[in-house]
C-alpha positions as a printed NumPy array, in Angstrom:
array([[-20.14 ,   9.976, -17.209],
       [-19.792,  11.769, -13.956],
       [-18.454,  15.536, -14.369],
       [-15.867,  15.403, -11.918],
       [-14.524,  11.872, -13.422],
       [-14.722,  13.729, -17.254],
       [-12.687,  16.198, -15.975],
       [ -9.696,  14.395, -14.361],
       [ -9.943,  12.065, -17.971],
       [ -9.497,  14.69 , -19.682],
       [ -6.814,  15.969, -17.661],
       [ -4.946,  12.611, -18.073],
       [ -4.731,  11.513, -14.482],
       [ -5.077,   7.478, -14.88 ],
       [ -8.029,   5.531, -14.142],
       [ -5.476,   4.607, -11.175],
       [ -5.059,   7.642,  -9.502],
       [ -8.68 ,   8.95 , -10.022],
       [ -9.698,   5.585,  -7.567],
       [ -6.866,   6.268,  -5.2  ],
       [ -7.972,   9.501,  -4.851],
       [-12.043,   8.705,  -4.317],
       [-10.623,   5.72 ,  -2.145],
       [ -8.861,   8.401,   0.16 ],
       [-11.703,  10.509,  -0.075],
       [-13.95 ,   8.008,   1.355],
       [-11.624,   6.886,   3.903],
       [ -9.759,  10.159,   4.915],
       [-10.538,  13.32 ,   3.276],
       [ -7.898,  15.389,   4.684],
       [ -5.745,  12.434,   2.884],
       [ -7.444,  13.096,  -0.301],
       [ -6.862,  16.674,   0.116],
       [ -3.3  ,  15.779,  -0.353],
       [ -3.359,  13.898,  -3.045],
       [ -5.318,  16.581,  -5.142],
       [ -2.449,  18.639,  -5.164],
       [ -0.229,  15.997,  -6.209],
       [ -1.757,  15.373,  -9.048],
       [ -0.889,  18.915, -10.633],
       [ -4.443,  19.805, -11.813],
       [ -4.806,  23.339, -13.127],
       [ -6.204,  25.815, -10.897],
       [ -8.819,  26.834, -12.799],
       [-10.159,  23.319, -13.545],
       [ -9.39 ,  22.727,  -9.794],
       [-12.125,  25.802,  -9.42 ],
       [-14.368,  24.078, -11.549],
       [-14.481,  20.826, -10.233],
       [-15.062,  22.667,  -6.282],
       [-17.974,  24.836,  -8.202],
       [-19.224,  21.831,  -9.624],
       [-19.173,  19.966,  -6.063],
       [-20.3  ,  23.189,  -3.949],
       [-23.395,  23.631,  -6.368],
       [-24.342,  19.903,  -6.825],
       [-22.807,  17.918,  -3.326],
       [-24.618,  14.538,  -4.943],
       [-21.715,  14.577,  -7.514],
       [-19.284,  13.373,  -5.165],
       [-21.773,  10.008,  -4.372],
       [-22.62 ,   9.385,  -8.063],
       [-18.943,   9.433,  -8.858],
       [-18.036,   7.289,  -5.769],
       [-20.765,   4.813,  -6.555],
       [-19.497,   4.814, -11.005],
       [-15.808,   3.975,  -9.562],
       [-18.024,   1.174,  -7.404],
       [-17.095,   2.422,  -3.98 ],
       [-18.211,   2.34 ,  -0.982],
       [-20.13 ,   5.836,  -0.167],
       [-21.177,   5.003,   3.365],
       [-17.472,   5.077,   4.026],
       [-18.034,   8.452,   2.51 ],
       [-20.153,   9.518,   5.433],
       [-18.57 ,   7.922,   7.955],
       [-14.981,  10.069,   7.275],
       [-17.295,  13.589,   7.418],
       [-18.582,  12.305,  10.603],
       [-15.051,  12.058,  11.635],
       [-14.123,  15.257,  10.806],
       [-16.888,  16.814,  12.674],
       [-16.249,  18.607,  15.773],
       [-17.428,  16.54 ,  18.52 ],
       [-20.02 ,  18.917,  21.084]])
């Protein structure tokens, strides 16, 4: 199982909410931003799970693709976010 996934299971944050959240996340990020501090996670496994991401970026796809969405949505909302030149 993916790490990030692991964690918020263990953390008890529904099956629900952990696809709401990678569904934002793939549509709007700043959205999902949001939503990860609703869901009361501890900062220090908060700090892992950013480690986790910052040191392995691929985490975020295999966990998008194990909940069986859409990661090209994915890069579409960071090419949103980029400041256009």
């Amino acid at each position: 199982m993916n790490p990030i996934l692991q964690t918020l299971k263990e953390l008890n944050i529904s099956e629900e909410k952990i696809r709401e959240l990678f569904k934002a996340l793939t549509e709007n990020p700043m959205m999902a931003m949001g939503l990860i501090s609703q869901l009361g996670i501890p900062p220090e496994k908060l700090q892992l799970i950013m480690s986790t991401v910052l040191s392995s970026p691929s985490i975020i796809k295999e966990a998008v693709e194990e909940l069986g969405l859409d990661f090209d949505a994915v890069e579409k909302a960071k090419e949103a976010l980029r400041p256009k030149e």
